[in-house]
C-alpha positions, 0 to 999 in steps of 0.5 A: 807082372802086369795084370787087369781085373776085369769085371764080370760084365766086361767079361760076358762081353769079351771077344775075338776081333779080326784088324786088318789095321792090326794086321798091317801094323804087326806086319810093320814091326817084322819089316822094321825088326827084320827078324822071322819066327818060322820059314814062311815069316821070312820068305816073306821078309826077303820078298818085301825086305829090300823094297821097305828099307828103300822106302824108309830111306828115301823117306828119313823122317817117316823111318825116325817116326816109326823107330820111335814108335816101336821102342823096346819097351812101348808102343807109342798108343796111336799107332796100335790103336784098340779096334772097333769090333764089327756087330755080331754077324757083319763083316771086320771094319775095312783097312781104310775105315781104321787107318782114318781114325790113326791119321786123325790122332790130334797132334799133341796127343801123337808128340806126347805117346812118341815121348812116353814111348822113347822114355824121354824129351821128344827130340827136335825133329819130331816136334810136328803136327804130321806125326800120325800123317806120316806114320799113317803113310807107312803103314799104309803102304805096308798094307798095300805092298806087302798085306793086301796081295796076301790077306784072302789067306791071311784072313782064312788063318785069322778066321781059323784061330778064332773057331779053335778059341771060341771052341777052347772057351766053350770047352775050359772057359778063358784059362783054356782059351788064353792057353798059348796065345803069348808067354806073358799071358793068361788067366790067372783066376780072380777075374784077373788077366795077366797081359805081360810080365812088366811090373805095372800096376792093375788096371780096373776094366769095368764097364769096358769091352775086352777084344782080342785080336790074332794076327798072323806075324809073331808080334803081340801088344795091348792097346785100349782107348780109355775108358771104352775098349782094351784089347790084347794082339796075339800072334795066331796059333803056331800049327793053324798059321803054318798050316794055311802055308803048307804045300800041297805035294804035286803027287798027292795032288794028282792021286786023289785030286788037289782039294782032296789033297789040301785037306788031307796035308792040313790034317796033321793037327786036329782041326774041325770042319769049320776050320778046314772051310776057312782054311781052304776056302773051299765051301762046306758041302766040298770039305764035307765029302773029302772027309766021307771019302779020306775017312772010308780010306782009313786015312783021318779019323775024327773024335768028338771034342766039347761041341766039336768033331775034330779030324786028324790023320792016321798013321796010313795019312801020314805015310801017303803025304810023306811019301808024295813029298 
């Protein structure tokens, strides 16, 4: 297996990260494997399928760059690049601050990573300096088409993942937050961090910064940018990604009106205030007082977990909500 020690500097100063760039790049490696985890992964994947292959064909030497960027085994490094996190309190870097640093990849170090990715020499066609140009165009254009028109959502599930982490990590430390982020990772004591289930050698992370980052596509990497930052994509939990999707029955809606609704579909799994705000976008006083009102119904009830007060339904809930649908 492959596993990192980390030192206990580096981990004081891990954290969740949010990459819209991330985001994108995952959202690339489902259009280009054409394979969805849940319903909505592939809803989506028949909307935006067609117009992608089209592009790609139309642009033969950008499809070629990009199959060989994401071979079986590697990622060629410039196109999943380690993010450069926020300070605390400011607002994720934007989409066109991260896709510069990928189109400024030096050109040999973007012939090199395609060969290590593809295991081999590079083949002819790709002995070019705009290699990270024309990557950097697809990318672009996935984002664009098929990310921005969806990222207000995408971003409130994002947001909603990392509350449930940090509220993980406060409660069992980084075993319990590492728990079921990716089958080939987790911690495994020792200060080491287990990231896949390759046969590499360790790597010494000291002195480093260690991110984590969630995307909403069922993809997971790592990347680092050597000697400063690692980080490990992680696919956002199953029950928050699914429940940002959920719809809410028309009759449940017109019952107890369609916020209140909303709250109360999204509560089949425990979820906290601060979840529920980034998931609905609605405003905390607004969540707040649908929870006053669902809790005098004796439709959720709510129980203390580590510093967090987590809502779910009651059996009473679930037969309103199915029942409307």
């Amino acid at each position: 297996m492959g596993w990192w020690q980390v030192s206990a500097d580096t981990l004081a100063d891990s954290r969740f990260v949010l990459s819209p760039l991330s985001e994108a790049v995952a959202s690339l490696m489902s259009l280009e494997q054409a394979t969805a985890a849940h319903p909505g992964e592939q809803a989506w994947l028949e909307a935006h399928l067609p117009a992608y292959r089209s592009r790609q064909a139309a642009e033969p030497l950008s499809a070629l760059i990009v199959r060989s960027a994401f071979a079986p085994r590697w990622n060629a490094d410039f196109l999943t690049p380690a993010p450069v996190p926020a300070p605390p309190g400011q607002q994720p870097p934007a989409f066109a601050e991260e896709l510069a640093r990928l189109r400024a990849t030096p050109p040999g170090r973007a012939r090199a990573e395609l060969a290590e990715a593809l295991g081999g020499p590079l083949p002819a066609a790709l002995d070019r300096d705009d290699l990270a140009q024309r990557a950097a165009d697809v990318v672009e254009w996935v984002w664009t088409h098929t990310v921005l028109p969806d990222w207000p959502r995408r971003l409130r599930v994002l947001e909603a993942d990392v509350i449930a982490r940090a509220a993980q990590l406060s409660r069992g430390g980084w075993s319990e937050a590492l728990k079921g982020m990716h089958s080939g990772v987790r911690w495994l004591g020792g200060s080491r961090l287990q990231i896949n289930a390759y046969d590499n050698p360790p790597r010494e992370l000291g002195g480093a910064q260690l991110m984590f980052v969630p995307v909403t596509p069922r993809r997971s990497w790592v990347c680092w940018d050597i000697p400063r930052r690692y980080g490990v994509v992680y696919p956002c939990s199953g029950p928050l990604a699914e429940a940002g999707r959920a719809p809410v029955p028309a009759a449940l809606g017109a019952l107890i009106g369609p916020a209140r609704a909303a709250v109360l579909v999204l509560l089949a799994s425990p979820l906290s205030t601060t979840q529920l705000v980034a998931l609905t976008g609605q405003g905390l006083g607004s969540v707040g007082r649908h929870l006053r009102v669902l809790l005098d119904a004796g439709l959720v009830r709510r129980r203390r977990a580590g510093r967090s007060v987590l809502y779910f339904r009651t059996a009473a809930g679930d037969a309103l909500v199915y029942g409307a649908r």
